[in-house]
ROVO-610532 format. One record per residue (C-alpha): chain; x, y, z; residue in one letter. Coordinates in Angstrom, 1 decimal. Last residue first. Layout:
<nodes>
<node 'A' <X Y Z> 'a'> ...
</nodes>
This chain:
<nodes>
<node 'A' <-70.5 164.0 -39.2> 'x'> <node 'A' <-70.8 167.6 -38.6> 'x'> <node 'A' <-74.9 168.0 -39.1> 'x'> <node 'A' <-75.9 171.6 -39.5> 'x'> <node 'A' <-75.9 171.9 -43.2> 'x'> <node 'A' <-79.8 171.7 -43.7> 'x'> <node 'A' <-80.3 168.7 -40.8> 'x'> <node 'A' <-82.0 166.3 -43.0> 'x'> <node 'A' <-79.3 163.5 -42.6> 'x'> <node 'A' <-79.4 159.8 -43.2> 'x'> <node 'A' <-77.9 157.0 -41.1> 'x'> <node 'A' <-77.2 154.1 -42.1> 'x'> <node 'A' <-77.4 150.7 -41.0> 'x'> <node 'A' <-78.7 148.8 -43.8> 'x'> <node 'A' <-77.9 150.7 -47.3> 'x'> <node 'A' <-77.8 147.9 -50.4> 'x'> <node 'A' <-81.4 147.6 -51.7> 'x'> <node 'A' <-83.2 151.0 -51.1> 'x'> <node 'A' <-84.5 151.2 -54.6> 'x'> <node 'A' <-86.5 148.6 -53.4> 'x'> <node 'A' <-88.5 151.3 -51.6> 'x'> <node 'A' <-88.2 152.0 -47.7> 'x'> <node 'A' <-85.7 154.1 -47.7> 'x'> <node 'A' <-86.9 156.1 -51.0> 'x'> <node 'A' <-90.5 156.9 -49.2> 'x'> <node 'A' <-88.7 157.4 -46.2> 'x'> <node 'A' <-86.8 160.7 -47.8> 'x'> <node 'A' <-89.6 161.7 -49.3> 'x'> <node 'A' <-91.2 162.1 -45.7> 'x'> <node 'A' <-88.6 164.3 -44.3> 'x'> <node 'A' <-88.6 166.6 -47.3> 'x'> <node 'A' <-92.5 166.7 -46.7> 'x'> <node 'A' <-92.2 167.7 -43.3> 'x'> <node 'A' <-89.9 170.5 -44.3> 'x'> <node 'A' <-86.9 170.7 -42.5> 'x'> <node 'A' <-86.2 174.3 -40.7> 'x'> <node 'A' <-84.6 177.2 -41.5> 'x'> <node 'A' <-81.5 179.1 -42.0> 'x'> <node 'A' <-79.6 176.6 -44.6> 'x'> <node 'A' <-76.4 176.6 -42.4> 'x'> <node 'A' <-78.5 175.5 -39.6> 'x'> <node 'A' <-77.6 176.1 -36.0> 'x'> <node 'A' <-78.6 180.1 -36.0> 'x'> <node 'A' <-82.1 178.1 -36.5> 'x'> <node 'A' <-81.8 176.0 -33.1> 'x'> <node 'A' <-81.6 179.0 -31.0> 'x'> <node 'A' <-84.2 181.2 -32.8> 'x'> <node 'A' <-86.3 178.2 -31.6> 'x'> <node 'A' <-85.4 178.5 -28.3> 'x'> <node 'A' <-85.9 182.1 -27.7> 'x'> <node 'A' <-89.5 181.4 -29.5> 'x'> <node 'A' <-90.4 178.9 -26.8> 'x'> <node 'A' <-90.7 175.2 -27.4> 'x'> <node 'A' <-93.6 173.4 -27.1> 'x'> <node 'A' <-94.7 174.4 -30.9> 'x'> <node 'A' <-92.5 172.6 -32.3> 'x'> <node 'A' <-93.7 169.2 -30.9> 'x'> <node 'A' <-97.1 170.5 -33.1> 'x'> <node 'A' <-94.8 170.2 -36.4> 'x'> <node 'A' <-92.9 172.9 -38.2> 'x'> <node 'A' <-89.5 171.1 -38.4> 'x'> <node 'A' <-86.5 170.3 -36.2> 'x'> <node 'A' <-83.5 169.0 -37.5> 'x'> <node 'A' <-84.0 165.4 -39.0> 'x'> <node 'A' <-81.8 162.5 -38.0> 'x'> <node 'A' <-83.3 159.4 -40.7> 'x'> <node 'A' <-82.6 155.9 -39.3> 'x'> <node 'A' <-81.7 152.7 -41.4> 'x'> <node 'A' <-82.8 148.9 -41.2> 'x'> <node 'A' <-83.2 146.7 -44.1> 'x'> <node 'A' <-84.7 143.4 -44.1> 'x'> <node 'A' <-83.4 140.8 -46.9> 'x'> <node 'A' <-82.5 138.8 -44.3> 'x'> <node 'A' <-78.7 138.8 -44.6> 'x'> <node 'A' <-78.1 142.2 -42.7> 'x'> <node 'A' <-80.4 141.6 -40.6> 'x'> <node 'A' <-78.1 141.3 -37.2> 'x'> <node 'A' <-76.3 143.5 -38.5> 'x'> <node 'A' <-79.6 146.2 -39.3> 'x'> <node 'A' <-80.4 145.4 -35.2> 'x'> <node 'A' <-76.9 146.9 -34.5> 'x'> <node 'A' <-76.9 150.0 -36.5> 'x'> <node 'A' <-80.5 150.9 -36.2> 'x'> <node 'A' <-79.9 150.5 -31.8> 'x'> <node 'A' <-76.8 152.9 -32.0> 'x'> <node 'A' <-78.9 155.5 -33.6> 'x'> <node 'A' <-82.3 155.4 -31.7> 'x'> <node 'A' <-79.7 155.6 -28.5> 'x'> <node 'A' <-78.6 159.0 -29.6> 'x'> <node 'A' <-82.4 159.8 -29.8> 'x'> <node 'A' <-83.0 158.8 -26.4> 'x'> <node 'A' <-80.0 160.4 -25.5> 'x'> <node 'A' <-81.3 163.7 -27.3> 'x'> <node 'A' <-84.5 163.6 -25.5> 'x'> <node 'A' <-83.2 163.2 -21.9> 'x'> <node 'A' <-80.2 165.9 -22.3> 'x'> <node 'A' <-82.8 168.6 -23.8> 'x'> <node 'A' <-81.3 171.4 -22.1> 'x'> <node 'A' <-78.4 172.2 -24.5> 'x'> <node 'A' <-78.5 170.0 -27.6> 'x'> <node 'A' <-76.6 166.9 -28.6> 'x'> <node 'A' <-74.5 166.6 -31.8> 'x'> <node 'A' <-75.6 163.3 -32.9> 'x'> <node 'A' <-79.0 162.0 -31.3> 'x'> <node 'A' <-79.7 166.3 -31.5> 'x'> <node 'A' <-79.7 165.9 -35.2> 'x'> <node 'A' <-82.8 163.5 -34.7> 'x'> <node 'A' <-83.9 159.7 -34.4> 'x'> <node 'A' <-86.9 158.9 -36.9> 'x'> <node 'A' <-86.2 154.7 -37.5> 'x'> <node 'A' <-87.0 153.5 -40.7> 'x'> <node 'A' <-87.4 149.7 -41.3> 'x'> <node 'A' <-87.6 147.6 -44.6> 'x'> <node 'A' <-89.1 144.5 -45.0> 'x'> <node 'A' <-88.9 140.6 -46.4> 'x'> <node 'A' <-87.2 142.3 -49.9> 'x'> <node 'A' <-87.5 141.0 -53.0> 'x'> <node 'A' <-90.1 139.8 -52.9> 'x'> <node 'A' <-88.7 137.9 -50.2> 'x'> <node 'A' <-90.9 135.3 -48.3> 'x'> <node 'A' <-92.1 136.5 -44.4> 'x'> <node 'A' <-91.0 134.6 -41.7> 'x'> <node 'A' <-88.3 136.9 -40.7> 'x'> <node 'A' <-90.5 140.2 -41.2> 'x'> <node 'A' <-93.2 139.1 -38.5> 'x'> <node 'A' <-90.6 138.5 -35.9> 'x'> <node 'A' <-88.9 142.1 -37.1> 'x'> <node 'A' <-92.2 143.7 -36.7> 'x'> <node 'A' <-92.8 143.0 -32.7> 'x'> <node 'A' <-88.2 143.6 -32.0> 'x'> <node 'A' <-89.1 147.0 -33.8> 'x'> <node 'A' <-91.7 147.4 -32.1> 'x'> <node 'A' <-90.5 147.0 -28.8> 'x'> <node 'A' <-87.3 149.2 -29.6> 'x'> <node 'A' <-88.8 151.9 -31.3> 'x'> <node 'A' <-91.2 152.2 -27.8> 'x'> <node 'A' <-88.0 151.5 -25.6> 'x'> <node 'A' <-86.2 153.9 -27.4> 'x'> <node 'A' <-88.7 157.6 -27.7> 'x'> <node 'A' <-91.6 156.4 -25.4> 'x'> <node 'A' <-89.8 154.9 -22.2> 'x'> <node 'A' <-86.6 157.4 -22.7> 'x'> <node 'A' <-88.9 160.6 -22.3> 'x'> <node 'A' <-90.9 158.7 -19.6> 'x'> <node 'A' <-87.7 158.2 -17.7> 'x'> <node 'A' <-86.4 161.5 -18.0> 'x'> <node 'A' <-89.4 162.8 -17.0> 'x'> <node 'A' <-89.6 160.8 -13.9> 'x'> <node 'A' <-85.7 161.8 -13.1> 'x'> <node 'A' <-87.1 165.6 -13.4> 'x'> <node 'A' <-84.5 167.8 -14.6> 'x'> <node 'A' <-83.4 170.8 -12.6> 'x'> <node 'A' <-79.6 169.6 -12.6> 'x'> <node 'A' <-79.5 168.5 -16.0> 'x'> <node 'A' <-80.9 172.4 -17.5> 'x'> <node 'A' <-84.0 172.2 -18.3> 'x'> <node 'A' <-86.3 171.2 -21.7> 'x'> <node 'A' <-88.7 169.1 -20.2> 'x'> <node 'A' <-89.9 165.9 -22.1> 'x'> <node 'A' <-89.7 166.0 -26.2> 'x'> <node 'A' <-91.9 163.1 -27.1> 'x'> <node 'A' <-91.7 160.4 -29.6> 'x'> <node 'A' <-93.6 158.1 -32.4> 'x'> <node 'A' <-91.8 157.8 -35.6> 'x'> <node 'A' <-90.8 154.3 -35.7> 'x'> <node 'A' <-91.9 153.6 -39.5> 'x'> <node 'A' <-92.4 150.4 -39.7> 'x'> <node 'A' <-92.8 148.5 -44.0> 'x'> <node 'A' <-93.6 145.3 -45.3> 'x'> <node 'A' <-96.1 144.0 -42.9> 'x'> <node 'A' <-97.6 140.6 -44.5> 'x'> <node 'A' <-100.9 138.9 -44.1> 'x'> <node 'A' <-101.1 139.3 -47.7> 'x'> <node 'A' <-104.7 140.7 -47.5> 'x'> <node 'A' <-103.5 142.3 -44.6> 'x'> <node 'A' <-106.5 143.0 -41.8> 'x'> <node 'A' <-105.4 140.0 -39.6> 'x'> <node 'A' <-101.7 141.1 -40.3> 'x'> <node 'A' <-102.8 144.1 -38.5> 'x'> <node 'A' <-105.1 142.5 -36.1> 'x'> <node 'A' <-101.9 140.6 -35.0> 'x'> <node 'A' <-99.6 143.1 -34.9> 'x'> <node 'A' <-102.0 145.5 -33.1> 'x'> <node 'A' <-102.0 142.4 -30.2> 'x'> <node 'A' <-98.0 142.6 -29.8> 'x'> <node 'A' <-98.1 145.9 -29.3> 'x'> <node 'A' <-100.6 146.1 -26.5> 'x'> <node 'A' <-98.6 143.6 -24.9> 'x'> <node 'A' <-95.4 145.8 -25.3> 'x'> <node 'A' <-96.7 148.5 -24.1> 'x'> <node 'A' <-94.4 151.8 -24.0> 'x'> <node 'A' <-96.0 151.8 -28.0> 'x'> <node 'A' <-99.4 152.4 -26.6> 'x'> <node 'A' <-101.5 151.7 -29.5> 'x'> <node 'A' <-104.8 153.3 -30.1> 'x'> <node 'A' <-105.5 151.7 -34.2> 'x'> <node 'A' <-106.0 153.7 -37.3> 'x'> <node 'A' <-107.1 152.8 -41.1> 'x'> <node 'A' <-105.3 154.1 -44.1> 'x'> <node 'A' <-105.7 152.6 -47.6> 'x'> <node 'A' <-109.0 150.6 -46.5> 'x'> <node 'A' <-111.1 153.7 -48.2> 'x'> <node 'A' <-109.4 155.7 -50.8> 'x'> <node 'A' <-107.4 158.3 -48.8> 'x'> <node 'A' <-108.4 161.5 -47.4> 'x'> <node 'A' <-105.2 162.0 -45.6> 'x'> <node 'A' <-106.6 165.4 -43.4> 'x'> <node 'A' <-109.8 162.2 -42.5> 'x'> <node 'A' <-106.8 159.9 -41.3> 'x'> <node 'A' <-105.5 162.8 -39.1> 'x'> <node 'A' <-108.7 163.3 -37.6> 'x'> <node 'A' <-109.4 160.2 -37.1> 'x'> <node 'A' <-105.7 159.9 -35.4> 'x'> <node 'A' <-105.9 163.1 -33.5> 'x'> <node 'A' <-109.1 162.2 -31.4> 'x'> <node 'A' <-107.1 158.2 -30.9> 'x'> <node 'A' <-104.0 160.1 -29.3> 'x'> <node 'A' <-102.1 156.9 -28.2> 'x'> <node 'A' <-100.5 156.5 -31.7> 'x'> <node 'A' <-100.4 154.0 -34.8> 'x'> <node 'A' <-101.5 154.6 -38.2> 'x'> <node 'A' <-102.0 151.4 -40.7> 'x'> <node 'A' <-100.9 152.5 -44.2> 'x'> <node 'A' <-101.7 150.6 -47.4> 'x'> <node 'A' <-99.0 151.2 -49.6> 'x'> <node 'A' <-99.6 153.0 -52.9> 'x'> <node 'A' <-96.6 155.7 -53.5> 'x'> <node 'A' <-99.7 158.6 -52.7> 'x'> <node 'A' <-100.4 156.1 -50.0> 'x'> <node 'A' <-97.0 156.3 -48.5> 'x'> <node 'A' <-96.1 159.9 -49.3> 'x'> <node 'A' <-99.6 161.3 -46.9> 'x'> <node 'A' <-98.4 158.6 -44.3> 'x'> <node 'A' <-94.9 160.2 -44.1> 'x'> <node 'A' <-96.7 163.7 -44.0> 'x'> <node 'A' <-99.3 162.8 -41.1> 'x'> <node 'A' <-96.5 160.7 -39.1> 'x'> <node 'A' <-94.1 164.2 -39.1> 'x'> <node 'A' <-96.8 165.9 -37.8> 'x'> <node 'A' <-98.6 163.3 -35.4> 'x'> <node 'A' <-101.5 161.4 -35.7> 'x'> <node 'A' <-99.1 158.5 -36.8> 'x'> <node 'A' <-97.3 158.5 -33.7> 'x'> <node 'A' <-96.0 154.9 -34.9> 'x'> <node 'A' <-96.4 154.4 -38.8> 'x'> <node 'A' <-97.2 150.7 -39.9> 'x'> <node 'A' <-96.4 150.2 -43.4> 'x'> <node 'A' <-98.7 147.5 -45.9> 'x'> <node 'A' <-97.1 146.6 -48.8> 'x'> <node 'A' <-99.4 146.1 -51.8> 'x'> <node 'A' <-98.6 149.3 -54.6> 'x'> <node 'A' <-94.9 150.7 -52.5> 'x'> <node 'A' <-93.7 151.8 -56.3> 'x'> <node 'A' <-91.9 155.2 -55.7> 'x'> <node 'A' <-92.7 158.5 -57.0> 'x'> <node 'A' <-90.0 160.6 -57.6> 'x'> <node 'A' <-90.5 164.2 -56.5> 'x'> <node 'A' <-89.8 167.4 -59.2> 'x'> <node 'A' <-89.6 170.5 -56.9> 'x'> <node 'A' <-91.9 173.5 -56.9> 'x'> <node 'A' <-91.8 175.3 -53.6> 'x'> <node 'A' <-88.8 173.2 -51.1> 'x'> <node 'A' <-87.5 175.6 -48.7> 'x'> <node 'A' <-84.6 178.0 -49.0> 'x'> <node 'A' <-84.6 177.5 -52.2> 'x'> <node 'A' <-88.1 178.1 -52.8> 'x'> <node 'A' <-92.0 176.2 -51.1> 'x'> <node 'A' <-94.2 172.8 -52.3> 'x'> <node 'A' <-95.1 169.8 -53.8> 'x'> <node 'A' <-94.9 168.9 -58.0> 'x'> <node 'A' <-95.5 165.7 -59.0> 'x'> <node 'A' <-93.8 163.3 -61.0> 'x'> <node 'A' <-95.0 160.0 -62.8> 'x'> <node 'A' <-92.8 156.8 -62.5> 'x'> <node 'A' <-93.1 153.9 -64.2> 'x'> <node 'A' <-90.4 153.7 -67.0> 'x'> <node 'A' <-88.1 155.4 -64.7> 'x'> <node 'A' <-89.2 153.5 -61.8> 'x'> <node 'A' <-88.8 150.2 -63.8> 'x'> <node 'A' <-85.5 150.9 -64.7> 'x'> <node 'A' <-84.1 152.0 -60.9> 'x'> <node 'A' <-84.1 154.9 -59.7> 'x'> <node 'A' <-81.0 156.5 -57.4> 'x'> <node 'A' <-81.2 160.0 -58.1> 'x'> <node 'A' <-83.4 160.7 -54.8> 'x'> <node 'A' <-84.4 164.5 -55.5> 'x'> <node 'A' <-84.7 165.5 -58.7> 'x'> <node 'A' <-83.2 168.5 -59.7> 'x'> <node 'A' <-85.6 171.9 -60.7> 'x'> <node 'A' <-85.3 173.0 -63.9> 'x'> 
</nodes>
């Protein structure tokens, strides 16, 4: 038997909850029991949506029942990303947002909640990011730098400070809203060469803890997942040399699955996520060291 991942369930989840099997072996994930979580009426907004990690969050959130509303500036990869998800029609729908834009932000939120039947937003999912060069300091581009930042912590940042207005006036039920912020293993450890994206990523960190204090008593929880890197089309920007690089990093000897990456949201934005606000939750394989 394989263990279930997320122990925490409550009663209703146990009575409720039907198990499917996803994918690869114990190195990787092939035939492993997944809980399914209750999300039926909340309606999640997932920045760089068309990307990998966004496809595979999206794919858990509507197999859970949320509606999903798919944000990124790539509107070619978001229908095609929303016809991979096949969903039942009004599940997932796609807007062009530019998440550096805080105008453009603020207009999405409105023709989201326009499109909610609750007029709620339950769930963000700051996923959207960018690697920028991978040099040494003193051959980095300031500009790059600057656009790396831009994207990966003042995007999270402007939505984040968009939902959180929403959330605040919404009524409990139990919870006004739950928030997942996608930092990385390089936010904690650092990486060689990548000194603008794991700042921004650092930064992603520090920001969950203090917004989730200033929640804390809203019934809005705030928490950040730092992945290692995974098979997605960021991935593919980096030469072999580096890659080999970041795999003698991980104890485990690969990378994270999407999929692993995506149950872990599913939990963290669950009521079964009801007392962690400000955490910070590894998928690192072993390589994280605190």
């Amino acid at each position: 038997m394989f263990p279930l991942i997320c122990a925490s369930v409550n009663r209703r989840a146990r009575r409720n909850a039907p198990l499917s099997i996803l994918h690869p072996p114990c190195g990787s994930v092939e035939n492993i029991r997944v809980n399914h979580y209750d999300l039926a009426g909340k309606t999640a907004i997932v920045t760089g949506g068309a990307g990998g990690f966004g496809v595979a969050i999206a794919q858990r959130l509507v197999a859970s029942g949320a509606a999903v509303r798919l944000w990124d500036v790539d509107a070619e990869r978001l229908e095609a990303a929303t016809a991979e998800l096949r969903a039942s029609p009004g599940h997932v729908t796609w807007r062009r947002v530019d998440v550096t834009d805080e105008h453009a932000i603020a207009a999405a939120i409105a023709a989201e909640q326009a499109a909610s039947v609750s007029g709620r937003l339950d769930i963000l999912i700051n996923n959207a990011g960018i690697l920028g060069e991978t040099k040494p300091i003193w051959e980095t581009d300031a500009v790059d730098v600057r656009r790396v930042l831009d994207v990966n912590l003042m995007g999270a940042f402007l939505c984040l400070r968009a939902v959180t207005r929403v959330m605040r006036l919404q009524e409990s039920r139990p919870h006004r809203g739950h928030i997942v912020n996608v930092a990385s293993i390089q936010g904690k450890e650092g990486m060689p060469y990548s000194a603008a994206y794991s700042t921004s990523k650092a930064a992603i960190i520090g920001l969950t803890k203090s917004v989730a204090k200033e929640l804390a008593q809203e019934q809005i929880y705030v928490n950040c997942i730092t992945p290692a890197a995974a098979e997605t089309p960021m991935a593919k920007l980096i030469s072999a040399e580096r890659k080999a690089d970041i795999l003698r990093r991980i104890p485990m000897g690969r990378l994270v699955e999407v999929d692993e990456v995506a149950r872990m949201i599913a939990w963290l934005v669950s009521a079964d996520c009801s007392f962690s606000t400000g955490a910070v939750f590894d998928l690192s394989g072993g390589r994280a060291t605190y």
